[in-house]
N, C-alpha and C positions, 0 to 999 in steps of 0.2 A: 223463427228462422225461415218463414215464408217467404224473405224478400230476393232471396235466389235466386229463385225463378224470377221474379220483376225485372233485374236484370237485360235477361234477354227478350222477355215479352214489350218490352218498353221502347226498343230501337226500330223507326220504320227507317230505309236507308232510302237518300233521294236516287233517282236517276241522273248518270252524269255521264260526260263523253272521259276517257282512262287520260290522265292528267296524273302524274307524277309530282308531286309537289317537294321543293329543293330539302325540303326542311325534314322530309321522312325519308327512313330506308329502311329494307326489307329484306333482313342479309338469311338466306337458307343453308349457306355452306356449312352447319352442321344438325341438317334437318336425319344424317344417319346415326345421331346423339340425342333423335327426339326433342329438338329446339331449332326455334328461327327466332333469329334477333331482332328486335325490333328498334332500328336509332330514331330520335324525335327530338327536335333540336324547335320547334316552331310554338307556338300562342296556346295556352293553356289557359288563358283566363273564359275560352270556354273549353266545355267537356270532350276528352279527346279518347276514343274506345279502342279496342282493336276484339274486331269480328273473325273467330275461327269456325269452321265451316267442314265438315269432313262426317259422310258413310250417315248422312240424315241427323247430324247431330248438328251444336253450336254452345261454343262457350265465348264470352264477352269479357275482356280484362279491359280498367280503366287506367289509364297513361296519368300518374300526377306529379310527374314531374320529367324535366328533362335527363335527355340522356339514354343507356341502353339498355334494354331486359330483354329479358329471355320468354318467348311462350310453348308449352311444351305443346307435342303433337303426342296425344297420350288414347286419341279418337281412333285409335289402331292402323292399318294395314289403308292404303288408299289415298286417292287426291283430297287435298288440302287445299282450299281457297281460304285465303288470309286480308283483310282487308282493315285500313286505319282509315277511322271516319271522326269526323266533327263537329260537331252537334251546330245546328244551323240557328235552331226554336223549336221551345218544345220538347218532342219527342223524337224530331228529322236528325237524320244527320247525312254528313255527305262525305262521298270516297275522296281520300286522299292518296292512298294507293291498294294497290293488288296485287296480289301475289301468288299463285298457284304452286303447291309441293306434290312433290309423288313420294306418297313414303309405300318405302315395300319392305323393310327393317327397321327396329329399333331398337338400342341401347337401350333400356330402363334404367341400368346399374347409373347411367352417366344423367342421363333426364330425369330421375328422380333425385340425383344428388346438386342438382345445380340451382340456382335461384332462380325466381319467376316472380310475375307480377302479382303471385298469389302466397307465395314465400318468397320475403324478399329478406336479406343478410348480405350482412358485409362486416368484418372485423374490427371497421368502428362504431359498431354498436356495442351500446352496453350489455346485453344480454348477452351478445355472442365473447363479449372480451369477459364476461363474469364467468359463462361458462367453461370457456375456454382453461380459464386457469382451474375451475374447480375438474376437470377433465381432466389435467397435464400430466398427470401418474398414474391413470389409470390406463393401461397398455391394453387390453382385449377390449375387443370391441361389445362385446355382451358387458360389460361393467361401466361402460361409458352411458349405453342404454339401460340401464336400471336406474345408474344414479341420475340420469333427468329424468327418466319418470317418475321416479320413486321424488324427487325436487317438487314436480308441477302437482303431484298427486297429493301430498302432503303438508305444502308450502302457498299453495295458490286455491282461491275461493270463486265460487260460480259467481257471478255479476247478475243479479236476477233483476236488478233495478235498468243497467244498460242493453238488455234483451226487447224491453219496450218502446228505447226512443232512438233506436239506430236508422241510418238513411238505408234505403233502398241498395244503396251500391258500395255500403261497409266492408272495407277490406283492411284486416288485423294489419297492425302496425307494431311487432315484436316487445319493442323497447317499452312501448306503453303498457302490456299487462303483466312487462318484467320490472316495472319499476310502481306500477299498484299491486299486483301481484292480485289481482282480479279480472274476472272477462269472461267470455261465452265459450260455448264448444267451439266456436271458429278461430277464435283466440289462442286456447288451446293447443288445437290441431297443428295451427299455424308455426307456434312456439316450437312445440317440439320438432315440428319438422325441418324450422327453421335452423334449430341448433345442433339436429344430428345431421343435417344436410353439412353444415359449416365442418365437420368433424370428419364428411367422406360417406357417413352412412344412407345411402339410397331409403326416402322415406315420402313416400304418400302422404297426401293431403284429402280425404275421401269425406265425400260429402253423399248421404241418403238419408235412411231409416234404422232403426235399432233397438232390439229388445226393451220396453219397460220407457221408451222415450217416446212422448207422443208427438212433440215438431220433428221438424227437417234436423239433421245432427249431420256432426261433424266428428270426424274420429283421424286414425293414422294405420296404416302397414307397412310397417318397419321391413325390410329384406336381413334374414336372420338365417346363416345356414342355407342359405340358397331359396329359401322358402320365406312370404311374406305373411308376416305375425299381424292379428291384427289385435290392435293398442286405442285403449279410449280413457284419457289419463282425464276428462270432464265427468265421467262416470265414475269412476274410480273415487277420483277427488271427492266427490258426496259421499261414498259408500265409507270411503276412509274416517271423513267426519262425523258421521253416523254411528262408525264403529261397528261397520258391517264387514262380513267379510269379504274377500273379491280376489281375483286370479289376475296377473299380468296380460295373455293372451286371453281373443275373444274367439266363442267360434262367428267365423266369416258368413257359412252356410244359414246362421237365421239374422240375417243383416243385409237388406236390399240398399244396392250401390246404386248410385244413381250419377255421379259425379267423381272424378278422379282427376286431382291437380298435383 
């Protein structure tokens, strides 16, 4: 799970005079929702990033397809420089536009419920239409959250073979480890957040360290009660299999975070 970090160690950006290009836009009008939109309507046959920047930090989403997503501002309190670039050769890439935010609030409830380039759903996917119906009776929202964990923890197996030969800039694609019912802890993560997002329930995407795991992991903190649970349905999953026993909630306190999407 090293390749995370490659990510953003990998992007040198050229220098360039600010050029606007017709084909990008950078819409912040609900940056008090913990999101700016990002529309990209231009050339994709090469690589197209978008650079978020905020309080000495930097996270790196890859654009693969036209159209508009959401990037959450999840870097806390403070200015935000946002920037879409496009890879020149190599490792260069260059601004297509920019964009500076001032965040001094933000919704969680609403940025962790929405889709991003890192959780992406839509209703015509399969997983979210599969889920959807196995949810439709289930009224409280604690029973909607058990039975997909209790689904992915039970029904889905660790990918130990595709942990080896993944690119650098692997980003879970939902439908795909709900229709092999295999994949990583990012896979996972992704899944579930993906499907309790679809539902309204505000769910992290957290990527660090974690008891008993010795790569980079990925896990989930559900908002439950006002309070965020933290959930790791790829650990579980093995303990389930094993025939180990294992708790729903994790404690937080021996789990260094390192990332939050």
């Amino acid at each position: 799970m090293r390749f995370f970090a490659a990510l953003i160690a990998a992007i040198a950006i050229l220098a360039a005079a600010q050029t606007v290009y017709a084909d990008v836009s950078i819409d912040a009008s609900a940056s008090d929702k913990g999101l700016v939109q990002i529309q990209y309507k231009g050339d994709l046959t090469k690589s197209v990033k978008v650079l978020v920047e905020a309080n000495g930090d930097k996270n790196v989403y890859q654009i693969r397809e036209e159209g508009s997503n959401n990037v959450p501002l999840q870097m806390g309190k403070g200015e935000y420089k946002i920037t879409v670039l496009q890879n020149v050769a190599g490792n260069k890439y260059k601004p297509l536009a920019t964009q500076s935010v001032t965040v001094d609030k933000v919704d969680q409830q609403s940025m962790f419920s929405s889709q991003s380039y890192l959780v992406t759903f839509n209703d015509a996917m399969k997983s979210i239409s599969a889920y959807s119906k196995l949810l439709a009776e289930k009224k409280a929202t604690d029973d909607k959250i058990t039975a997909v964990y209790n689904d992915l923890v039970k029904n889905y197996s660790y990918d130990f073979a595709k942990v080896k030969t993944l690119p650098t800039d692997y980003v879970p694609w939902i439908d795909d480890m709900y229709g092999t019912k295999m994949g990583i802890c990012y896979d996972y993560a992704a899944l579930l957040a993906g499907v309790l997002r679809s539902q309204g329930i505000p769910t992290k995407l957290v990527m660090g360290y974690a008891p008993n795991v010795k790569e980079y992991h990925a896990w989930n903190e559900i908002l439950m009660d006002d309070k965020w649970v933290v959930v790791d349905t790829t650990y579980d999953s093995q303990l389930d299999k094993a025939k180990v026993a294992y708790t729903f909630a994790k404690d937080g306190a021996k789990r260094k975070v390192v990332k939050v999407y």
